[in-house]
C-alpha positions in Angstrom: 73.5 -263.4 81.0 72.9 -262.2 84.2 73.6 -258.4 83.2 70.9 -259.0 80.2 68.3 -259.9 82.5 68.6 -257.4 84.7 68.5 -254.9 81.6 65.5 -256.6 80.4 63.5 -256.0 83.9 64.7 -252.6 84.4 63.5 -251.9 81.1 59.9 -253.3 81.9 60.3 -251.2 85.2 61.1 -248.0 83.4 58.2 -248.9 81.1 56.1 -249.1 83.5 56.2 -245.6 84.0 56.0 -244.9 80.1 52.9 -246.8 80.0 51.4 -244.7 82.5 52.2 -241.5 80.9 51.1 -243.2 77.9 47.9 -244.1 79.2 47.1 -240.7 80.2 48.0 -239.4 76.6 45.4 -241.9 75.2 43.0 -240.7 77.1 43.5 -237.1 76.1 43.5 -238.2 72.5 40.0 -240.1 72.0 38.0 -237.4 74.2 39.7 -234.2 72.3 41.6 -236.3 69.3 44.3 -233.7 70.3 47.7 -234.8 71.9 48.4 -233.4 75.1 52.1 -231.9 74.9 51.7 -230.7 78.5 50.8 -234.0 79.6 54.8 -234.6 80.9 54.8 -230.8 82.3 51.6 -231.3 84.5 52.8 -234.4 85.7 55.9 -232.6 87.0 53.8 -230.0 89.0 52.0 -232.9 90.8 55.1 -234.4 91.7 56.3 -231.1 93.4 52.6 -230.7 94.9 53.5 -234.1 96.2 56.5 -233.3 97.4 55.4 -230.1 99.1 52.9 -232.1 101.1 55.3 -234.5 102.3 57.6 -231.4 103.6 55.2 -230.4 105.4 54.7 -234.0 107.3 52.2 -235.5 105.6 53.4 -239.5 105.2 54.0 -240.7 101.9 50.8 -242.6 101.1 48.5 -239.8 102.6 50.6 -237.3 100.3 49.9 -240.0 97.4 46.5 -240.1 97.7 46.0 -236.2 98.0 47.9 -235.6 95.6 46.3 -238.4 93.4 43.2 -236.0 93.9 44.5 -232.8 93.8 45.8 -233.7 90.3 42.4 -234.7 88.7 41.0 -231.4 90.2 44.4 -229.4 88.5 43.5 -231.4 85.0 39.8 -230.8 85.3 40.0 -227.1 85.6 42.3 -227.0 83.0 40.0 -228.7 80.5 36.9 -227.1 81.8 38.5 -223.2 81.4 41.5 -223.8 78.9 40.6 -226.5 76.5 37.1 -226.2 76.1 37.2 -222.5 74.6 39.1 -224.4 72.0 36.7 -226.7 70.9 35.8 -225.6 67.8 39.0 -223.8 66.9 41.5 -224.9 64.6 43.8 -227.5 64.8 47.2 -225.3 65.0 45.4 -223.0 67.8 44.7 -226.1 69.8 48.4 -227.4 69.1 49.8 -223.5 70.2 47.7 -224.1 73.7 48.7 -227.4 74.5 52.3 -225.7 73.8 51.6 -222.6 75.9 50.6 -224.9 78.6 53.6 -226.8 78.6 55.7 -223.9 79.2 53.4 -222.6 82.3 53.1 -225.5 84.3 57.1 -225.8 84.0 58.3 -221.9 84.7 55.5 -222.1 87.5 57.5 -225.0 88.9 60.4 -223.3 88.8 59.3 -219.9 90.2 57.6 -222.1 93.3 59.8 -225.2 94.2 63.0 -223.9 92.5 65.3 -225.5 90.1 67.3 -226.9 91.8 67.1 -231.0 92.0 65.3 -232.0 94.6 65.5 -236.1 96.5 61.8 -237.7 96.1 61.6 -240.8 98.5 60.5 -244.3 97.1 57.4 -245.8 98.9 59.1 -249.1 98.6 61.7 -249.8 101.2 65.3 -251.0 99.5 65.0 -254.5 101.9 61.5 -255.2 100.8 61.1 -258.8 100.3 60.1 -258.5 97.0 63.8 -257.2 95.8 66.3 -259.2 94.2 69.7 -258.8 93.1 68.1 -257.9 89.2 65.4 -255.8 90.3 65.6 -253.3 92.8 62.1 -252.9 95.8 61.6 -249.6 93.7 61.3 -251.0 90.3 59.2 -253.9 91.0 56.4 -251.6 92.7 56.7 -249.2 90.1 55.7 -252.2 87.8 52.8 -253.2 90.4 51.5 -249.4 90.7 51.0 -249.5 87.1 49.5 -252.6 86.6 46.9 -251.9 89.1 46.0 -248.8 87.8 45.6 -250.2 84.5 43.2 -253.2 85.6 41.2 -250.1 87.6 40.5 -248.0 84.2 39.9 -251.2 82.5 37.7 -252.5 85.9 35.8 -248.6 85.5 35.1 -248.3 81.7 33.9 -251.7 81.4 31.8 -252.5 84.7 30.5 -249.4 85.8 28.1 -247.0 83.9 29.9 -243.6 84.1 33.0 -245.6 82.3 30.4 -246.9 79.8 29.5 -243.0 79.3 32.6 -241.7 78.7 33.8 -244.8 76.1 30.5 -243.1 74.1 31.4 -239.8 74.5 34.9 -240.4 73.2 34.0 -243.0 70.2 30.4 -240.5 69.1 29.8 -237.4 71.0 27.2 -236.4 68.9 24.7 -240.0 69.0 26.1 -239.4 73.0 23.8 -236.1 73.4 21.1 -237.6 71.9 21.0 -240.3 74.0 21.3 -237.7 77.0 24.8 -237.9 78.1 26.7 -234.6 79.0 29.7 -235.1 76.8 31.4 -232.0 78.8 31.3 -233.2 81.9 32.8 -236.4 80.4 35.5 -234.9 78.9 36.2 -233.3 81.9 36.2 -236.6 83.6 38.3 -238.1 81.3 41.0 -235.1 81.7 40.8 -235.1 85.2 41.6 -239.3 84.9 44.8 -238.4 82.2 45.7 -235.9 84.9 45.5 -238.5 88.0 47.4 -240.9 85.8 50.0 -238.8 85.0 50.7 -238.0 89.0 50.8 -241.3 89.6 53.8 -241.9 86.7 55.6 -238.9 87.9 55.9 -239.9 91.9 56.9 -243.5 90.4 59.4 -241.6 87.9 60.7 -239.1 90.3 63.0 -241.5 93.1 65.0 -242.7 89.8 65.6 -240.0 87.8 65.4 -237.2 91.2 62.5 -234.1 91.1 63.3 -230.7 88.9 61.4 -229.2 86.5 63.4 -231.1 83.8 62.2 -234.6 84.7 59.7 -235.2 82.3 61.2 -234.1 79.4 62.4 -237.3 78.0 59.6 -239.1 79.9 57.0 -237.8 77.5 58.6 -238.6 74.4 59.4 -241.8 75.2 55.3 -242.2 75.7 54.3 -240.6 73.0 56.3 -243.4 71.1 54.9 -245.9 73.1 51.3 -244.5 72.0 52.3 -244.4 69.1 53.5 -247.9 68.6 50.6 -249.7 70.6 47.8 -247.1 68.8 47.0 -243.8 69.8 43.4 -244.8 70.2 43.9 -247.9 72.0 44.4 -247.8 75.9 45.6 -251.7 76.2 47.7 -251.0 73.2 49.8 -247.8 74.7 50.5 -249.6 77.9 51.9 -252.3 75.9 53.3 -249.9 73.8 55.0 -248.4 77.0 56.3 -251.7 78.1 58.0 -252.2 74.6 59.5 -248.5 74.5 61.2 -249.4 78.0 62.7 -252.8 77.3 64.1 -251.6 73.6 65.6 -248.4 75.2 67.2 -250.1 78.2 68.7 -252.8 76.0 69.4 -250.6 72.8 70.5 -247.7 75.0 73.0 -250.2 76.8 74.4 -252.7 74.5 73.7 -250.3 70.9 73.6 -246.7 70.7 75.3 -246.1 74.5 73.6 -243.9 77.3 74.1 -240.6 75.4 72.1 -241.8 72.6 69.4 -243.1 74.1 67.0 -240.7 73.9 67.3 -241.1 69.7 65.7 -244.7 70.2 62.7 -242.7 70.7 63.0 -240.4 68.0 63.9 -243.7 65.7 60.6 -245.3 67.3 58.4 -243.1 66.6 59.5 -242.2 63.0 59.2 -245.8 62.2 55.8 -246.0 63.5 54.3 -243.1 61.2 56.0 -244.7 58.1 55.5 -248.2 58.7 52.2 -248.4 60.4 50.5 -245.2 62.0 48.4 -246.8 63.7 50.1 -249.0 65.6 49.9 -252.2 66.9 46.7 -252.5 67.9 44.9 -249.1 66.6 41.9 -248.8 65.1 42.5 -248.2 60.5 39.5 -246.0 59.7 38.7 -246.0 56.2 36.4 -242.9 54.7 34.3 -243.9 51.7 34.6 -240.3 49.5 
């Protein structure tokens, strides 16, 4: 019994991450209704960026937060030069960009940092107090990190004005110009966020599974499910979404399918979705009157 538990809260740890990722993905998708395929690949670069800073003897916290900022910058520019050409192009062009990117961001972390796989240190010391023999310091504050980054969106796009601006820009961009918002700049805004976010999953990611340009491979599809099963338009919905990917991995991956196949859960996840319901769990069924 004791071995299932600690599954279990390993599997909300790990979700944790996938939630975060899965976040970030979301908020890609209602600004640009595109998804992001480079999302995993950009979260890898800001991991290295991280660990770069911390080589040269920044402390981990002080790397954390600069990275944290470098990152939104990084996602910003990208939106601003890359994506925004793209607007009005069609949907397989946009889909071949998201692609190219991908495969940038992960040579350029090769030809910089190397492939070889690198140690990333945990904030969290192993004798915190908060450890226990079923979770480990590590896994707990990856689970804290993430919830506190999800009540800050949720504190920002329902308290503050700017959030309120970019919900509208997302949900009408068109009623959102009339009403003299720059739906640019928030798109921009909200890229820069999805890029923050996605830092923040990969320095949680990177002490478990060790930093290469490889690390966010299976990472990304396991939050694209997660989207997918809490609703690709629903923020609340992909973090629980994320949470529910981890748990049914870690316990199918361990007592099912075995290690090896546990990357198919995903796969299984995600087909299921699309066939049973597409929209998820708690996404939005828009009907078109023709």
């Amino acid at each position: 019994m004791d071995a299932f538990i600690h599954q279990l809260l390993a599997g909300l740890a790990t979700g944790g991450i996938y939630a975060s990722v899965a976040l970030a993905l979301v908020m890609i998708y209602q600004a640009t209704h595109h998804i992001n395929f480079a999302q995993g690949e950009m979260a890898m670069f800001s991991t290295f960026i991280a660990w770069s800073l911390m080589q040269a003897g920044l402390p981990y916290w002080a790397a954390f937060v600069a990275t944290v900022v470098l990152s939104f910058i990084l996602a910003a520019v990208v939106e601003f030069t890359v994506i925004r050409p793209m607007h009005d192009k069609p949907v397989l062009a946009v889909v071949v960009v998201f692609i190219g990117l991908l495969v940038i961001f992960h040579s350029l972390a090769g030809w910089l940092f190397g492939y070889t796989i690198k140690q990333f240190p945990s904030p969290f010391p192993s004798d915190a107090w908060f450890a226990s023999s079923l979770m480990s310091a590590h896994e707990v504050g990856a689970i804290f990190v993430t919830l506190c980054v999800v009540a800050l969106l949720f504190s920002f796009f329902r308290f503050t004005p700017l959030g309120l601006a970019m919900r509208a820009a997302a949900q009408n961009a068109a009623s959102s110009r009339l009403v003299g918002i720059n739906v640019g700049r928030m798109l921009m805004l909200g890229w820069g966020l999805a890029g923050a976010i996605g830092a923040v999953a990969g320095m949680m990611v990177a002490p478990v599974v060790f930093l290469d340009p490889h690390m966010m491979s299976g990472v990304l599809l396991y939050a694209f499910a997660g989207a997918l099963i809490g609703g690709i338009d629903n923020p609340v919905g992909a973090v629980l979404g994320g949470f529910i990917v981890g748990v049914l991995e870690n316990l199918i991956g361990t007592y099912v399918v075995g290690t090896e196949l546990k990357l198919s859960v995903a796969l299984v996840l995600i087909v299921g979705v699309l066939i049973v319901k597409p929209s998820g769990l708690m996404g939005r069924t828009i009907v078109t009157r023709v």
